[in-house]
KELUMPA-744421 format. One record per residue (C-alpha): x, y, z. Coordinates in Angstrom, 1 decimal. Example, Ala and Ser with C-alpha at 12.3 -4.5 7.8 and 13.67 -1.06 7.14 Angstrom:
SITE       x       y       z
SITE    12.3    -4.5     7.8
SITE    13.7    -1.1     7.1
//
This chain:
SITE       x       y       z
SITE   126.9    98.1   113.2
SITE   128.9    94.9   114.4
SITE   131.7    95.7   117.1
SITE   134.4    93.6   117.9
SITE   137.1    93.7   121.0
SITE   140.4    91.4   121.1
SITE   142.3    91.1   124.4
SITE   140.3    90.3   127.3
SITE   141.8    92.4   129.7
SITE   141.2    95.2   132.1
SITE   140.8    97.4   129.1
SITE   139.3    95.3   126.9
SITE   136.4    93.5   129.5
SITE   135.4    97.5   130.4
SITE   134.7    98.0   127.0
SITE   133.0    95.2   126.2
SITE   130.4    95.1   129.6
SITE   130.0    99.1   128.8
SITE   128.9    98.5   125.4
SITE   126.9    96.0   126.5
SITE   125.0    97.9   129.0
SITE   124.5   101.3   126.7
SITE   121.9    98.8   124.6
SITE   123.0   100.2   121.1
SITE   124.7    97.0   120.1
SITE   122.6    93.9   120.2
SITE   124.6    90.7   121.7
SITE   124.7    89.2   118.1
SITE   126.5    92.3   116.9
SITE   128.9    92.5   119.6
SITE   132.2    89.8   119.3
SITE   135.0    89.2   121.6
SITE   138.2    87.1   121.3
SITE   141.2    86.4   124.0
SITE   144.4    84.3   123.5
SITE   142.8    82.6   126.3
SITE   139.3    81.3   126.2
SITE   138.6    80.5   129.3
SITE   138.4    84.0   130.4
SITE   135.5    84.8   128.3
SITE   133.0    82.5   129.8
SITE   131.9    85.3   131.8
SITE   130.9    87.0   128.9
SITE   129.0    84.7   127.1
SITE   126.0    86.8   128.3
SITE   126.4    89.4   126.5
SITE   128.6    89.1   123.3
SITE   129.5    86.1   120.8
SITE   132.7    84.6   121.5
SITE   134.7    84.1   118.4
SITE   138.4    84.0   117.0
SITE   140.1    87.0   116.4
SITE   140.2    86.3   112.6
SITE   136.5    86.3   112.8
SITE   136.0    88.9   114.5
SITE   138.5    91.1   112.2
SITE   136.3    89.7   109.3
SITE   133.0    90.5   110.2
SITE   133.4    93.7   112.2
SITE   132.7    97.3   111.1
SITE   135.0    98.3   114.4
SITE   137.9    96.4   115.5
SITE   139.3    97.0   119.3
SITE   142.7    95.9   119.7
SITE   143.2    95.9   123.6
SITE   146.2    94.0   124.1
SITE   149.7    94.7   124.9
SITE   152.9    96.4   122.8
SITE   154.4    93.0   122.6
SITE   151.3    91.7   121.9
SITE   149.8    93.6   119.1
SITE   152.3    92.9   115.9
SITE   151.2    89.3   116.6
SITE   147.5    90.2   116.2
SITE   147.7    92.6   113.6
SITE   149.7    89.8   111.6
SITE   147.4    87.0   112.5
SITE   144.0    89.1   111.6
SITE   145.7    91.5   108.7
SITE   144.3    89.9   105.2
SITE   141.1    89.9   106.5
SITE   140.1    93.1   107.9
SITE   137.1    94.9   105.9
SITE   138.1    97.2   103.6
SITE   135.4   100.0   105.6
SITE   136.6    98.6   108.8
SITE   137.7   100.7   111.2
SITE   140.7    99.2   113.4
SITE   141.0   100.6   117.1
SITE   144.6   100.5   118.8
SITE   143.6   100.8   122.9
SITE   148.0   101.4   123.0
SITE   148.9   105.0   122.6
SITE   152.4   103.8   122.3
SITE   152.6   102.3   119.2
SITE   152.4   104.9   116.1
SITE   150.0   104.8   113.1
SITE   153.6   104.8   111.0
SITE   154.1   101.3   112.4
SITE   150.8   100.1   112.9
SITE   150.4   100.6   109.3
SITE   153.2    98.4   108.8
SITE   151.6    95.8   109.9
SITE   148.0    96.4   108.6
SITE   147.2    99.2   106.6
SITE   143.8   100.2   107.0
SITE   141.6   102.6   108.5
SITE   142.8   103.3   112.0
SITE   141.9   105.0   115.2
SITE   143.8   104.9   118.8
SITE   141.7   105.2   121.7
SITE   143.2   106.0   124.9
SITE   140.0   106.1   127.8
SITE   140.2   107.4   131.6
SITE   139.6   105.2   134.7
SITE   136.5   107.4   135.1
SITE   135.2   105.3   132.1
SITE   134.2   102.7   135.2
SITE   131.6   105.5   136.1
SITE   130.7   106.6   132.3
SITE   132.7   110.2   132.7
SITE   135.8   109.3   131.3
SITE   137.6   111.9   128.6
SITE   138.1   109.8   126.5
SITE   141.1   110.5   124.0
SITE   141.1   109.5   119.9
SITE   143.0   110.2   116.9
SITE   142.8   109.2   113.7
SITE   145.3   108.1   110.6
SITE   144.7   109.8   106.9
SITE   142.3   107.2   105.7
SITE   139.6   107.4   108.0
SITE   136.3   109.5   106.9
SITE   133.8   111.7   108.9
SITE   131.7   109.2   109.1
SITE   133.7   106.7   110.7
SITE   134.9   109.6   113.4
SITE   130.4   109.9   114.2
SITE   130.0   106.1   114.7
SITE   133.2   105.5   116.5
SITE   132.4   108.9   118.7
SITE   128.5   107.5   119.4
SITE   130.1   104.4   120.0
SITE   132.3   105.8   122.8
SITE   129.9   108.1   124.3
SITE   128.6   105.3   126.6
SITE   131.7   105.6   128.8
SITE   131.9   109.7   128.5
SITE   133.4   112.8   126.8
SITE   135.0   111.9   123.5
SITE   138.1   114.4   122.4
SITE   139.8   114.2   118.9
SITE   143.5   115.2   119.4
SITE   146.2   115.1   116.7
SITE   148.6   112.3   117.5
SITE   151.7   114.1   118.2
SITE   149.4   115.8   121.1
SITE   148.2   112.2   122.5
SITE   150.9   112.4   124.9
SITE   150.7   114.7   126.7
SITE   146.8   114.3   126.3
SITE   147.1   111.3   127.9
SITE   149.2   112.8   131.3
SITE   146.0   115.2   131.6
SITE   143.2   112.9   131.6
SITE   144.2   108.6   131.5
SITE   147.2   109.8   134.0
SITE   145.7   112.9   135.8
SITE   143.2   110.3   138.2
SITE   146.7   108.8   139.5
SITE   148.3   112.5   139.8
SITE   145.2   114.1   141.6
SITE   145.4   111.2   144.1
SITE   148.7   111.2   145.0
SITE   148.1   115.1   145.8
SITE   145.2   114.5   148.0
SITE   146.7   111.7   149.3
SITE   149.7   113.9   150.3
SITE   147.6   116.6   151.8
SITE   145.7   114.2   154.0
SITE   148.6   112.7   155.4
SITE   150.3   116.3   156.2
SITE   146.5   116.5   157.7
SITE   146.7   113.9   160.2
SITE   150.1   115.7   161.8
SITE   147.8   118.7   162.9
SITE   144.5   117.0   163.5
SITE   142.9   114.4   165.6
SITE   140.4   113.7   162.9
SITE   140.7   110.5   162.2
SITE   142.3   109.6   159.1
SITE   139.3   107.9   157.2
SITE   137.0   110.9   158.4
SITE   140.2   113.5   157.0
SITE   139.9   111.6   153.3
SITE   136.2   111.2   153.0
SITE   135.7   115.4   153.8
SITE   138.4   115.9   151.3
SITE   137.4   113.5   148.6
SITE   133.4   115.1   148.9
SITE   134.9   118.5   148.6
SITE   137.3   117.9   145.6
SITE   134.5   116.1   143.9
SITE   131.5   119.4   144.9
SITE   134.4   121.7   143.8
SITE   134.8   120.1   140.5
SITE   131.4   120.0   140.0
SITE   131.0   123.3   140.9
SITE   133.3   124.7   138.3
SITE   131.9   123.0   135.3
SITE   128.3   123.8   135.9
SITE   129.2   127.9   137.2
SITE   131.8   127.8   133.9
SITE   134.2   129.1   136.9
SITE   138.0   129.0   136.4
SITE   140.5   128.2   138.7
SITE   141.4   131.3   139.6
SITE   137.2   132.3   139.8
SITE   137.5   129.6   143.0
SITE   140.5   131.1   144.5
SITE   139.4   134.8   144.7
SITE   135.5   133.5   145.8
SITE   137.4   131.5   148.9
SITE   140.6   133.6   149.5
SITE   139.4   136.4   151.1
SITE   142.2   139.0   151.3
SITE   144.1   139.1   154.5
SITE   142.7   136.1   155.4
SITE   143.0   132.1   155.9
SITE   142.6   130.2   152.8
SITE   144.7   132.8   151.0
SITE   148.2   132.2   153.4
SITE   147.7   128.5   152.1
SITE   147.0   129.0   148.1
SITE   149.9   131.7   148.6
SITE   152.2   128.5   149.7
SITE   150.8   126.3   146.8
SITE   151.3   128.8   144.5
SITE   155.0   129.3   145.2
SITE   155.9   126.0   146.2
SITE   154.0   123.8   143.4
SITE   154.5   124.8   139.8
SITE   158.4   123.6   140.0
SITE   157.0   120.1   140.9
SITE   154.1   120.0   138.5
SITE   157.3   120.8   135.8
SITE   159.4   118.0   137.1
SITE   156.2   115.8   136.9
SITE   155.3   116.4   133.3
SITE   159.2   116.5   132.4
SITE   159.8   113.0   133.9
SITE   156.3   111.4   132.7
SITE   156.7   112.5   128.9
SITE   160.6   111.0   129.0
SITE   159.3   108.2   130.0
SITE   156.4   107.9   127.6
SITE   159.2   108.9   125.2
SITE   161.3   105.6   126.2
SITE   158.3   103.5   126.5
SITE   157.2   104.4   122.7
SITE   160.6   103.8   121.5
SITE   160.4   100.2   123.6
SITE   157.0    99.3   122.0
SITE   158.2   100.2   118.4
SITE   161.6    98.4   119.2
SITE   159.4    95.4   120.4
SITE   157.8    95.4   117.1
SITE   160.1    95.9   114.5
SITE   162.2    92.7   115.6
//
């Protein structure tokens, strides 16, 4: 299987040195293109540097990591010669496979990964449009296992998909980040020492819950003894959090809403 990534980015340069490293696709089979070529001379290395109409042409899976206002240019410039058994990868969750089909109508997947793909335990998010087969799903799946989970989702739910795991490493920091500051107005534990027991306990207690199978609630009861410490505070989370969890999901799908509108607005002129 040839793979082949255009746009150089952040996105696009994770993919590329992760499919590297997994060893299933040999440098030969492995193409990358940017706008600007200069940027790829780290990559020589490790993947064939080519034009994106070459890459389109000889690839069995096409990544197109570049931006909204980027990709109708692409998608124009590499269109007639995509392989009919290609499969064409769209890293932008905002641009629909209505439009995108507009513009090359082929086989087509959108990918949306986590950060945590920098540590290979990302969920990573994919849906697929009407023409692609089982087949393509296994080798674009195997393909993607080298950075983590892999989750099929329909694409009216790759929304608010993305808000739980490509958004949720921003939203669980800004919590913790939050609690360690209201931390250091009742403590003289120094603030790097307050982050670093937090951080190791988040990480044990997520750990914890995926290899026990334990539920949130499962953690609650085991550490909120009745009567007692831990159970005053989750009492005050309980009551005090859900309306701001609402307001953050309400505000980040509006804007998702907006920014898809932007992205199709951006391509259809």
């Amino acid at each position: 299987m040839k793979a082949g990534i255009i746009g150089y980015g952040s996105m696009g340069k994770m993919l590329l040195w992760k499919f590297s490293k997994a060893g299933n696709i040999a440098k030969q089979d492995l193409m990358v293109s940017n706008r600007t070529v200069e940027k790829l001379k780290e990559a020589e290395e490790i993947a064939c540097i080519v034009t994106s109409r070459q890459l389109a042409a000889e690839a069995d899976i096409i990544f197109v990591c570049v931006r909204p206002s980027d990709i109708k240019q692409v998608l124009e410039e590499i269109r007639d010669v995509i392989g009919k058994d290609a499969l064409l990868v769209s890293l932008n969750g905002s641009v629909s496979f209505e439009t995108i089909s507009k513009l090359a109508d082929c086989k087509t997947a959108k990918v949306i990964p986590s950060l945590t793909a920098e540590i290979e335990r990302s969920q990573t998010l994919v849906c697929y449009n009407a023409k692609v087969n089982a087949e393509d799903k296994v080798s674009l799946t195997d393909l993607l296992k080298c950075i983590g989970n892999v989750i099929e989702l329909p694409e009216e739910e790759m929304g608010m998909g993305s808000e739980l795991v490509s958004c949720m490493p921003g939203f669980i920091a800004s919590i913790f980040d939050v609690i360690c500051t209201s931390a250091q107005g009742h403590t003289a534990i120094p603030k790097e020492q307050i982050v670093q027991m937090v951080l190791s306990t988040m990480s044990a207690t997520g750990d914890l819950m995926l290899q026990k199978d334990m539920t949130f609630e499962d953690v609650v009861t085991r550490v909120a003894t009745k009567g007692g410490i831990t159970e005053e505070g989750s009492k005050v989370i309980y009551e005090g959090f859900p309306a701001t969890a609402d307001l953050m999901f309400e505000k980040t799908l509006e804007k998702r809403r907006i920014t898809t509108e932007n992205a199709e607005k951006q391509i259809a002129e």
